[in-house]
C-alpha distance (Angstrom), angle and dihedral (degrees) to the residues before:
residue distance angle dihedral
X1 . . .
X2 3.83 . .
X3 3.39 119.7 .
X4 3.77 132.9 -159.7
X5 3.83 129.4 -155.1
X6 3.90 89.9 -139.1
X7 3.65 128.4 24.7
X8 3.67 108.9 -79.1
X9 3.71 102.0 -120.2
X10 3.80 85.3 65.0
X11 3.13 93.0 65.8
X12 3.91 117.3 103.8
X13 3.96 105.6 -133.9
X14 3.86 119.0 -119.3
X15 3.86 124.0 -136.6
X16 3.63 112.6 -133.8
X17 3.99 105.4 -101.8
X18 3.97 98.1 -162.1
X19 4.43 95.2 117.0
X20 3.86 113.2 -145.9
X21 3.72 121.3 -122.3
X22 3.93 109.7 -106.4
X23 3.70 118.0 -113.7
X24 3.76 104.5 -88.9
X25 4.09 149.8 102.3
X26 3.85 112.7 -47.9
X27 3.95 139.0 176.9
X28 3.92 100.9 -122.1
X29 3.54 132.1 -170.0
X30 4.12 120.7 -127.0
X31 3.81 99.6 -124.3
X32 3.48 98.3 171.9
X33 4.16 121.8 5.5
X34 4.18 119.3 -171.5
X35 3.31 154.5 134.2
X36 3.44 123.2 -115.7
X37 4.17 134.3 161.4
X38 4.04 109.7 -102.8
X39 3.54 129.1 -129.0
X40 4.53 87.1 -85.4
X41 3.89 82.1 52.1
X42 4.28 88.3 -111.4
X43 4.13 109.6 141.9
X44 4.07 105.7 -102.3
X45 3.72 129.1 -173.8
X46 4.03 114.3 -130.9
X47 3.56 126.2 -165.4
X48 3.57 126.2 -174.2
X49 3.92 113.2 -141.5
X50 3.62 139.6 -164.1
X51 4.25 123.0 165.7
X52 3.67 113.8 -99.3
X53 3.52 107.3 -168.7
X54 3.96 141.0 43.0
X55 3.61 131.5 28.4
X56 3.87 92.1 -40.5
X57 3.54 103.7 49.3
X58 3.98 115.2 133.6
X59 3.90 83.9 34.3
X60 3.21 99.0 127.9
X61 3.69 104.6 29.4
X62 3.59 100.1 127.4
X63 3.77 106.7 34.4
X64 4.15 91.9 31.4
X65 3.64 115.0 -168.2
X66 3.46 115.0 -95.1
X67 4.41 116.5 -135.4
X68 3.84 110.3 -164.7
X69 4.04 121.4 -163.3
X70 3.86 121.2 175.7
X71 3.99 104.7 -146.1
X72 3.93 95.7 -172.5
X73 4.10 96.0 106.4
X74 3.60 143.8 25.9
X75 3.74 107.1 -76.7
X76 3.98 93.3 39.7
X77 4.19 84.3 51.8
X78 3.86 86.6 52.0
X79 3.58 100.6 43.3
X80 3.84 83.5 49.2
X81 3.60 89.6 49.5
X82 3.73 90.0 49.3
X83 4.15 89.9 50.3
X84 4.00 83.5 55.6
X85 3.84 91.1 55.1
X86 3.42 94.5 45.6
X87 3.78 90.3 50.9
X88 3.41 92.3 50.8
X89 3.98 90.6 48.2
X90 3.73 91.5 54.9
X91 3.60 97.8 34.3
X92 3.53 106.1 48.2
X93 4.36 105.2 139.1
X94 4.17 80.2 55.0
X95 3.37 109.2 28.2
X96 3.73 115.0 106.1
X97 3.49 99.1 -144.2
X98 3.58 92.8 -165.4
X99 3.72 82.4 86.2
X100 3.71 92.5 67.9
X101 4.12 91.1 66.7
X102 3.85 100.2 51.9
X103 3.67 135.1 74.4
X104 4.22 88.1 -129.0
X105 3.77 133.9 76.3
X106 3.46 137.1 -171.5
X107 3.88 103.5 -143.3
X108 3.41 94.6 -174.4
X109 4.09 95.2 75.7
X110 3.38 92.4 65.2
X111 3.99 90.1 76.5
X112 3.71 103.1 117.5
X113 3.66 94.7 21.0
X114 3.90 130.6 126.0
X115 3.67 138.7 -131.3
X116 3.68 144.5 145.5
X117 3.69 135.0 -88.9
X118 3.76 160.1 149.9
X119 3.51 120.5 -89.6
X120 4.23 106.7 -164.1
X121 3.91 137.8 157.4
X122 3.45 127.0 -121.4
X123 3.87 141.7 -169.3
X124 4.08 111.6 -123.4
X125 4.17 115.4 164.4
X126 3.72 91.6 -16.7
X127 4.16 91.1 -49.9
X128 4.15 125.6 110.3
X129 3.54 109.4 -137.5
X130 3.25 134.3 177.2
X131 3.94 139.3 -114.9
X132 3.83 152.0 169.9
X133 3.95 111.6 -132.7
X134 4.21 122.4 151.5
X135 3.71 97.9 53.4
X136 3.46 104.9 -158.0
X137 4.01 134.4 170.7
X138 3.85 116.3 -82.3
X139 4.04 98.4 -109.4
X140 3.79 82.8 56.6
X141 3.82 96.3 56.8
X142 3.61 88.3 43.0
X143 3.67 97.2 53.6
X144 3.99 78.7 61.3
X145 3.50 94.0 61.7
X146 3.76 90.4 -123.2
X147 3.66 99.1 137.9
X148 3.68 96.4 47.0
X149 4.07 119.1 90.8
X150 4.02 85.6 -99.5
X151 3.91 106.8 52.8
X152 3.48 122.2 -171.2
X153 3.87 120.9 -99.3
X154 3.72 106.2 -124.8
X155 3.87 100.7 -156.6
X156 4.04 104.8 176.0
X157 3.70 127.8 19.1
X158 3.85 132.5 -95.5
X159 3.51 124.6 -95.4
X160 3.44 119.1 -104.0
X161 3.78 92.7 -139.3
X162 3.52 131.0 13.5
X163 4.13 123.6 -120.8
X164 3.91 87.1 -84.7
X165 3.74 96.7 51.3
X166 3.79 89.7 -109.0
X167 3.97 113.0 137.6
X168 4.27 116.0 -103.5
X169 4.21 114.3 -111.1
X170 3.53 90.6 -77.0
């Protein structure tokens, strides 16, 4: 049984005082990197993602972020690809970079690793939640201040291309 020193209703009721990261570009850590089959039964790569830098780092340590990508058809193989690139960008002292010349991967070295992305809310069933999408190298979440005490508000989404049909930094 729990026991109080003072009746409970005099008791003056605390707000929890853990802030949120804003929405924003981060440096996460990989956590956890694998392949699994997704709910369709298509192959999808899932990494498990907590910041790593800045006043929030460790946020997310023990309910990581979770980034989904189906790798069944062409754009979820490039957009893989990309993540690879952008590993190896932000990685470069442990990437093996033999990696970036074959048509296999071993997801499960990039546990421990860092890279960039977008941390933004969402509404699902009447409930925000929050994600990581845009994975990006770590010197381009950095140029966008989002590992510094003051991140940057990221109010509208990246293009997918630019005006010249060439893809964004990530």
């Amino acid at each position: 049984m729990l026991e109080f020193n003072k009746n409970v209703s005099d008791h003056e009721a605390q707000a929890p005082s853990r802030e949120k990261p804003p929405v924003g570009y981060y440096v996460w850590k990989i956590l956890k990197s694998q392949v699994t089959n997704s709910k369709a039964g298509n192959p999808m790569w899932v990494m498990d993602l907590d910041i790593a830098e800045g006043k929030f780092a460790g946020y997310y340590t023990k309910y990581p972020r979770i980034y989904r990508q189906v790798s069944n058809n062409e754009v979820g193989q490039e957009i893989c690809a990309t993540i690879v690139q952008r590993l190896a960008e932000s990685n470069d002292s442990t990437f093996d970079t033999k990696a970036l010349d074959s048509n296999k991967f071993d997801e499960s070295v990039c546990t421990g690793m860092l890279i960039g992305g977008q941390l933004y809310e969402e509404s699902y069933n009447n409930k925000m939640s929050r994600k990581v999408k845009n994975l990006c190298s770590t010197d381009y979440a950095l140029s966008q201040n989002a590992a510094t005490d003051n991140p940057v508000t990221v109010t509208e989404d990246a293009p997918a291309t630019t005006e010249e049909g060439d893809k964004p930094p990530f």
